[in-house]
PyMOL commands that place a pseudoatom at each C-alpha (Angstrom):
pseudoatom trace, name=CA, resn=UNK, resi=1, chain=A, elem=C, hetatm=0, pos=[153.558, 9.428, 2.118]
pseudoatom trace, name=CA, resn=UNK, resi=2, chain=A, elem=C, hetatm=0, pos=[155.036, 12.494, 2.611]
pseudoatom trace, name=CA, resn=UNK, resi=3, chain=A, elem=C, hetatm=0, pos=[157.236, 12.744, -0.261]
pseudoatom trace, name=CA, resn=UNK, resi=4, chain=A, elem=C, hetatm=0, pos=[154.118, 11.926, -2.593]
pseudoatom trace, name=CA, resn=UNK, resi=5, chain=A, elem=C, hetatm=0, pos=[152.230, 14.596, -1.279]
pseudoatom trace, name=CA, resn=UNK, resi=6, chain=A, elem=C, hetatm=0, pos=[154.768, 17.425, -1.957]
pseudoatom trace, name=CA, resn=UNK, resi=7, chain=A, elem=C, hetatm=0, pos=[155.263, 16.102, -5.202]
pseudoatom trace, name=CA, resn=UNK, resi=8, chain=A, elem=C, hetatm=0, pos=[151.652, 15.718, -5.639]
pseudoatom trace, name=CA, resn=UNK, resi=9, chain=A, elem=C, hetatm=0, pos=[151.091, 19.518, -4.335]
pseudoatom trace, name=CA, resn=UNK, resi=10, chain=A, elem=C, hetatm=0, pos=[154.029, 21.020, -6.898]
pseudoatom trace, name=CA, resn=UNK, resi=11, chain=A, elem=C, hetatm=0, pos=[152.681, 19.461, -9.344]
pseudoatom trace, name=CA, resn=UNK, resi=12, chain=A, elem=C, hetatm=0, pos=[148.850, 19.824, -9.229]
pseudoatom trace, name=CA, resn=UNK, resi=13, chain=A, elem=C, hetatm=0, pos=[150.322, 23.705, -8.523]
pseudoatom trace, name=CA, resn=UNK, resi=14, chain=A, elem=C, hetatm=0, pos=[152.164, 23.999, -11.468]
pseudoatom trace, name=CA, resn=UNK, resi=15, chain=A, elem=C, hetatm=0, pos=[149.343, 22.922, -13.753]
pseudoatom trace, name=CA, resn=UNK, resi=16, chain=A, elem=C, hetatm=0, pos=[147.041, 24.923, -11.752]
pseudoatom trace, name=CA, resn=UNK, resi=17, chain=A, elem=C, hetatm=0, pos=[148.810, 28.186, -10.316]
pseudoatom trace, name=CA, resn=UNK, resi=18, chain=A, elem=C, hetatm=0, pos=[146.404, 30.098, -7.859]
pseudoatom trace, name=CA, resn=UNK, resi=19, chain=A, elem=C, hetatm=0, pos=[145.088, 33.230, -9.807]
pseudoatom trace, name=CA, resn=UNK, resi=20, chain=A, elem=C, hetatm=0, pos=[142.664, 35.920, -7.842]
pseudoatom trace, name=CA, resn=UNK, resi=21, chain=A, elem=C, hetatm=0, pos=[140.198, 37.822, -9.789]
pseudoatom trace, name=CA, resn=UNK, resi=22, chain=A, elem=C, hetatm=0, pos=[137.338, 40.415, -8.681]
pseudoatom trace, name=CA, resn=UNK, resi=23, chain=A, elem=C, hetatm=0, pos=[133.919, 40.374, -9.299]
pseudoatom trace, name=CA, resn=UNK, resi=24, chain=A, elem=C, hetatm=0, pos=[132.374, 43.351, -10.540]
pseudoatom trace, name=CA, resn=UNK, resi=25, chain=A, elem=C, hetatm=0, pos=[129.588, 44.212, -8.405]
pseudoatom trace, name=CA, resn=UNK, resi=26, chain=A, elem=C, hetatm=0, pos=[129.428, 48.103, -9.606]
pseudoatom trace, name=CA, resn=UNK, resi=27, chain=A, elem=C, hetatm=0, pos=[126.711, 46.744, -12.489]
pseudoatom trace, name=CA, resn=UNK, resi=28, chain=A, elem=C, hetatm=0, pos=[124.718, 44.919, -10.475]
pseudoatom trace, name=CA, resn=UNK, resi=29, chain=A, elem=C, hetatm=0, pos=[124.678, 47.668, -7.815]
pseudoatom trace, name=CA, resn=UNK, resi=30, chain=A, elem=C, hetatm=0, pos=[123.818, 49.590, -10.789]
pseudoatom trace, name=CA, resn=UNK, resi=31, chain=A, elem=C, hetatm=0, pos=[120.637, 47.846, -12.135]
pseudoatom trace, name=CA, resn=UNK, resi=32, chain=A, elem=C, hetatm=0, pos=[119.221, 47.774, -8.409]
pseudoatom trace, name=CA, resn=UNK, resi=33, chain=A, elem=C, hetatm=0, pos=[119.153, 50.884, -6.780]
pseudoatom trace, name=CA, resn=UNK, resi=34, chain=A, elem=C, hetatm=0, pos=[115.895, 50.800, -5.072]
pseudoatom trace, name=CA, resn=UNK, resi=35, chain=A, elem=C, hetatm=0, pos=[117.176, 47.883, -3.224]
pseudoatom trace, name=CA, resn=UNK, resi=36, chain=A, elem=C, hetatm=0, pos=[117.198, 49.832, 0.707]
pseudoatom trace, name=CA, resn=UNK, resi=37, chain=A, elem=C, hetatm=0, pos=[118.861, 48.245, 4.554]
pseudoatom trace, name=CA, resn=UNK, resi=38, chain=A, elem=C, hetatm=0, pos=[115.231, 48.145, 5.101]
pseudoatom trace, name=CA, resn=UNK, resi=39, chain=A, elem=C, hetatm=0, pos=[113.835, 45.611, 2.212]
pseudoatom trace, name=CA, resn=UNK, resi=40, chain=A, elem=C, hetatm=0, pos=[117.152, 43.559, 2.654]
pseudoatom trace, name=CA, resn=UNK, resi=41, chain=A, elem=C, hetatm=0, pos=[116.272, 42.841, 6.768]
pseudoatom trace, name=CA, resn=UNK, resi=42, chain=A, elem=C, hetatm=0, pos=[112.394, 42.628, 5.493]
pseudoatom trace, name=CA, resn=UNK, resi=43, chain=A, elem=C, hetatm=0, pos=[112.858, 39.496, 2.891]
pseudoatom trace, name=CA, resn=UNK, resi=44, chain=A, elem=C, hetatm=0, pos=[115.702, 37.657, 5.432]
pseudoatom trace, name=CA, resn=UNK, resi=45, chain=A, elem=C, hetatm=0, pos=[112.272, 38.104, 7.705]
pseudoatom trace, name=CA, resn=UNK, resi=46, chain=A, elem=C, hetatm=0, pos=[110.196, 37.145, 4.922]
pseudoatom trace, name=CA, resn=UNK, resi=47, chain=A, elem=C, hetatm=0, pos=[111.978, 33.848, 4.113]
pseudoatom trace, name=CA, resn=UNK, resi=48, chain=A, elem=C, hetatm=0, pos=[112.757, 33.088, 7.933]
pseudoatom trace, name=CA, resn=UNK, resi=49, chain=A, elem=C, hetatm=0, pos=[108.365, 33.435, 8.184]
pseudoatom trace, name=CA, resn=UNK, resi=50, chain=A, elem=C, hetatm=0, pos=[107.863, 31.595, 4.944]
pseudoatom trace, name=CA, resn=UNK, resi=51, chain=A, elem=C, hetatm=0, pos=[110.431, 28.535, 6.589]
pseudoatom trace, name=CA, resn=UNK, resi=52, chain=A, elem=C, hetatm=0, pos=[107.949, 28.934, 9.556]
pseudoatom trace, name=CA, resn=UNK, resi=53, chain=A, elem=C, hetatm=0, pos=[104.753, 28.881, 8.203]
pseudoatom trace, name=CA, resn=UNK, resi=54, chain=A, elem=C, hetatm=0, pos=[105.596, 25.776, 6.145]
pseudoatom trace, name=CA, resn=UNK, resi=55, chain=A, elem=C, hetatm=0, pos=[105.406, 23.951, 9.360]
pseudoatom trace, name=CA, resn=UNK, resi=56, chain=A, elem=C, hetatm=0, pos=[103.485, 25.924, 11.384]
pseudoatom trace, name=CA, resn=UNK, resi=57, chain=A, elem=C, hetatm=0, pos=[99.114, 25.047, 10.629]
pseudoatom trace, name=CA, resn=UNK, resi=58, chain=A, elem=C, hetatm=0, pos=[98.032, 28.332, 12.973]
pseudoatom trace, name=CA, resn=UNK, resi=59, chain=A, elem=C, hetatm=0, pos=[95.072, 30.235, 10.687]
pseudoatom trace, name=CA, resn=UNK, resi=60, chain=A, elem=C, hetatm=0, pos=[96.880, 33.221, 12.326]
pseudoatom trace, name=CA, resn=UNK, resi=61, chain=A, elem=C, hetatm=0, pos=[99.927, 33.230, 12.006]
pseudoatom trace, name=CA, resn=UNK, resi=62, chain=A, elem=C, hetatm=0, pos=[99.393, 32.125, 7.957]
pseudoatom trace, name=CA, resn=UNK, resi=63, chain=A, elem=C, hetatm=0, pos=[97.275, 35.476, 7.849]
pseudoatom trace, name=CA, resn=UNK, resi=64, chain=A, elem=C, hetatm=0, pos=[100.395, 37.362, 9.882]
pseudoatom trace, name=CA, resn=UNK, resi=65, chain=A, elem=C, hetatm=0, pos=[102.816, 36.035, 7.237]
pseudoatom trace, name=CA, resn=UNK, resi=66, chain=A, elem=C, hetatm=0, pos=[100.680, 36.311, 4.033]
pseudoatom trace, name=CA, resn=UNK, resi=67, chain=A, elem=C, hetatm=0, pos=[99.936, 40.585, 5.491]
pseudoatom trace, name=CA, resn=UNK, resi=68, chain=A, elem=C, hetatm=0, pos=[103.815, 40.510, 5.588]
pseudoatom trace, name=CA, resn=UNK, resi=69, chain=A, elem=C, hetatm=0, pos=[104.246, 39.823, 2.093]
pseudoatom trace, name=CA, resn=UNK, resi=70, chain=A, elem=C, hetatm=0, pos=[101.742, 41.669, 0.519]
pseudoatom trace, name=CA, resn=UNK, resi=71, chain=A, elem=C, hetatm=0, pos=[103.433, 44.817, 2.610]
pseudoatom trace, name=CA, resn=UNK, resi=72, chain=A, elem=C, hetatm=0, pos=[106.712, 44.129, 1.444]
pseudoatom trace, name=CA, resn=UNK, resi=73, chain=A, elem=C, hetatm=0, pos=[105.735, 43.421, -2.265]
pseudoatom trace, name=CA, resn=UNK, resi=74, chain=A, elem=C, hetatm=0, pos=[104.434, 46.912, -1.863]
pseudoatom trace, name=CA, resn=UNK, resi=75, chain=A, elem=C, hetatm=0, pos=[107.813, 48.873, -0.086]
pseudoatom trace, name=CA, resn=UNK, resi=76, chain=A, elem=C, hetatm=0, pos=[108.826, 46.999, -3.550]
pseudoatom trace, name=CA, resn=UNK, resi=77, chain=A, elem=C, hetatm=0, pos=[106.711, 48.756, -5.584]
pseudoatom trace, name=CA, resn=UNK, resi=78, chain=A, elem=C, hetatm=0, pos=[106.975, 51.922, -4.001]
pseudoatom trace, name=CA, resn=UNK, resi=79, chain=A, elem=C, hetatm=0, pos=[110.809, 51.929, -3.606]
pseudoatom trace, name=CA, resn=UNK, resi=80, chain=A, elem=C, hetatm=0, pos=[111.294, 50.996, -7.484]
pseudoatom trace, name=CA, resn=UNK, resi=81, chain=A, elem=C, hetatm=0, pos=[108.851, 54.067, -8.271]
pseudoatom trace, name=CA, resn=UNK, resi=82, chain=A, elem=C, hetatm=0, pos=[110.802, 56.084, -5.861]
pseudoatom trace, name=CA, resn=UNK, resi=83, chain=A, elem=C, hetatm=0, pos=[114.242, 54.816, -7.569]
pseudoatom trace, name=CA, resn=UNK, resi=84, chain=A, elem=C, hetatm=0, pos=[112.979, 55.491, -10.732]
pseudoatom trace, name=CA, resn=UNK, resi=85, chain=A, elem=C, hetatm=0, pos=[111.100, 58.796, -10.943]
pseudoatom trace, name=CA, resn=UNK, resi=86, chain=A, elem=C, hetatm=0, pos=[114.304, 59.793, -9.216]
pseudoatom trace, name=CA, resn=UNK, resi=87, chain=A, elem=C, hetatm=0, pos=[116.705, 58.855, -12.330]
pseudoatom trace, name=CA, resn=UNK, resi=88, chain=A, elem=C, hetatm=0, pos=[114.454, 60.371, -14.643]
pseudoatom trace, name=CA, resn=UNK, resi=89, chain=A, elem=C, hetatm=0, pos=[114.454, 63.823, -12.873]
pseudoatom trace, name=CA, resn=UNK, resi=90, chain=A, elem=C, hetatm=0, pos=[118.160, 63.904, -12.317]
pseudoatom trace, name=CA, resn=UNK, resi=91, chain=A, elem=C, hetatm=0, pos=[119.195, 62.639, -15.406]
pseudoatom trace, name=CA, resn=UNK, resi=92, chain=A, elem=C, hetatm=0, pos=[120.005, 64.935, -18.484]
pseudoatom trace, name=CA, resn=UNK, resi=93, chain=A, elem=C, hetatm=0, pos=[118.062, 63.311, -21.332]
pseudoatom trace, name=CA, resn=UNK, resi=94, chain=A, elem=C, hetatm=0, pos=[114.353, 62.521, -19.926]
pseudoatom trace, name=CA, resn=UNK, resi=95, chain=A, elem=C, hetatm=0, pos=[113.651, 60.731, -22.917]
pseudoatom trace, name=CA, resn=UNK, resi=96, chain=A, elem=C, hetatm=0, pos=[116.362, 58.350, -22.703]
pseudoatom trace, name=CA, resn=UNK, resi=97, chain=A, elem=C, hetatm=0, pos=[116.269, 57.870, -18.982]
pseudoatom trace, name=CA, resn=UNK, resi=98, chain=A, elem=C, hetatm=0, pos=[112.545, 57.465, -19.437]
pseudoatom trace, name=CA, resn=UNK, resi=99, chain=A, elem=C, hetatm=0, pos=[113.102, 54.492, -22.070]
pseudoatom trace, name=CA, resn=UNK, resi=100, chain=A, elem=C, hetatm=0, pos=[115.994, 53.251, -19.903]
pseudoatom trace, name=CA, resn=UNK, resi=101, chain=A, elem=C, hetatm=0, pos=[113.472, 52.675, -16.952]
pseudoatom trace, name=CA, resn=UNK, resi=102, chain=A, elem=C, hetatm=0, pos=[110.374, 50.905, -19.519]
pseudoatom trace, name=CA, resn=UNK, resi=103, chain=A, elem=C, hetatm=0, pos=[113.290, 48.386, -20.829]
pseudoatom trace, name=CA, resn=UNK, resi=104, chain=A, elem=C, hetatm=0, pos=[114.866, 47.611, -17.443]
pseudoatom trace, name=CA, resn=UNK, resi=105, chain=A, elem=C, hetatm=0, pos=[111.351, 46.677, -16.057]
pseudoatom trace, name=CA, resn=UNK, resi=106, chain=A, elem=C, hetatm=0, pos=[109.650, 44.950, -19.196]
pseudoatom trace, name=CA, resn=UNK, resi=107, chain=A, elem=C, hetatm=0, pos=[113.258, 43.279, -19.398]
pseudoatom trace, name=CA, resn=UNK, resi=108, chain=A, elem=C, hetatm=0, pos=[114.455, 41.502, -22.866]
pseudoatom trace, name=CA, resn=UNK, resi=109, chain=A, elem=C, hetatm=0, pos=[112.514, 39.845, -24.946]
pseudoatom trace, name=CA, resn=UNK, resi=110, chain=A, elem=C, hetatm=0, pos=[111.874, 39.292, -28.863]
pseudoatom trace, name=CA, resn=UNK, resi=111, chain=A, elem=C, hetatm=0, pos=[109.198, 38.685, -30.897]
pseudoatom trace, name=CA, resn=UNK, resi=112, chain=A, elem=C, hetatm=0, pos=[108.916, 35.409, -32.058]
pseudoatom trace, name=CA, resn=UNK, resi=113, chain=A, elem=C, hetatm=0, pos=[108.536, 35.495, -35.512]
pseudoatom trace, name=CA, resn=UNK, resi=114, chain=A, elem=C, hetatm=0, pos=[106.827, 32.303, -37.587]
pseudoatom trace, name=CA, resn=UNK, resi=115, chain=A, elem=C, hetatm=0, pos=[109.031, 31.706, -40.515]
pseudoatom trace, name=CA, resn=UNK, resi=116, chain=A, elem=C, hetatm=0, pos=[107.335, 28.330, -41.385]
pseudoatom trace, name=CA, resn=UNK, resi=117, chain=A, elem=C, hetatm=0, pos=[103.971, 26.555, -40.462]
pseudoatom trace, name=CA, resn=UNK, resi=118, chain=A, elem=C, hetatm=0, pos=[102.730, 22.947, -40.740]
pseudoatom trace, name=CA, resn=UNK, resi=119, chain=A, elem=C, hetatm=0, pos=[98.894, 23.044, -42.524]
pseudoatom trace, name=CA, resn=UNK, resi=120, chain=A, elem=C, hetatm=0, pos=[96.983, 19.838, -43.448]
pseudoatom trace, name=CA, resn=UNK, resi=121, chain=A, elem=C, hetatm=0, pos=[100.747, 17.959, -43.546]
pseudoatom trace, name=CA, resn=UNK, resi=122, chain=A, elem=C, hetatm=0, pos=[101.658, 20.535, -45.936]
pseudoatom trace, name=CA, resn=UNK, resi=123, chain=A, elem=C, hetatm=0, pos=[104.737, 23.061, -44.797]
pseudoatom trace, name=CA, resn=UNK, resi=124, chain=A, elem=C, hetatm=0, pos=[104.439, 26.778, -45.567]
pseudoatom trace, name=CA, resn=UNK, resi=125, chain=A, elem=C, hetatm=0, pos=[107.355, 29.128, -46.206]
pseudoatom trace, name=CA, resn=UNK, resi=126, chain=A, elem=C, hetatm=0, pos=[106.059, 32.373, -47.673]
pseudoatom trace, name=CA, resn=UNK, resi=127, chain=A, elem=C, hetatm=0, pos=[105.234, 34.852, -45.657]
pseudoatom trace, name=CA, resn=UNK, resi=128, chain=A, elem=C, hetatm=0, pos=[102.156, 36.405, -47.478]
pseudoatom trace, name=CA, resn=UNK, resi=129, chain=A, elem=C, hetatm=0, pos=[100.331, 32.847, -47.451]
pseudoatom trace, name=CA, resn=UNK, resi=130, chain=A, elem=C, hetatm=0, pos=[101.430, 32.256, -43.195]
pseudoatom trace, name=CA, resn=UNK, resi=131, chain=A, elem=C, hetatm=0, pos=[99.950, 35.697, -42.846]
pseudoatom trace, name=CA, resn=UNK, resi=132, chain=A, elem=C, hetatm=0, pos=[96.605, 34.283, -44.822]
for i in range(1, 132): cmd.bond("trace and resi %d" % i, "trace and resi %d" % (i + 1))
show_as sticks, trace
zoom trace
């Protein structure tokens, strides 16, 4: 048995040699900077109530937890606000910064654009007659 597994092991380790890479967290530290200590311990406490309140049928505490969230959806709000109004001001092109900040929170998205359309089993191509 041995002998098979170190002949196993070389081989599965020759087809598949150990190789270490790193993860870049710089970006994603990047696109959240108005993530704080504080709103980190406040949703582990938010999803330690929510596990809580699934099982728990006290009017109470449901009110307690449901308070909780609307709070911390608002330190959300505020610290994103805070975060950016405060890359806008230190940054050297407003305008850019400012557009920066609109397409980071409306996030990516495309218009869809109708190229063809089914009408009374008939298929439409042309623009002009879509748009009609």
């Amino acid at each position: 048995y041995n002998s098979f597994l170190t002949t196993f092991q070389s081989l599965f380790f020759s087809a598949f040699p150990k190789s270490t890479f790193t993860v870049n967290t710089l970006n994603n530290n990047k696109k959240k900077t108005w993530i704080t200590k504080e709103l980190k311990e406040a949703s582990k406490m938010k999803r330690k109530l929510f596990e809580i309140s699934k099982f728990n049928e006290c009017e109470s505490f449901k009110n307690y937890f449901k308070q909780f969230k609307t709070k911390y959806n608002k330190d959300i709000k505020n610290s994103k606000r805070q975060s950016n109004k405060k890359l806008i001001l230190t940054s050297k092109n407003v305008s850019k910064a400012t557009w920066l900040v609109v397409k980071e929170e409306l996030g990516s998205w495309r218009n869809k654009i109708c190229h063809e359309i089914n009408m009374n089993g008939k298929t439409i191509h042309n623009p002009t007659a879509i748009s009609n």
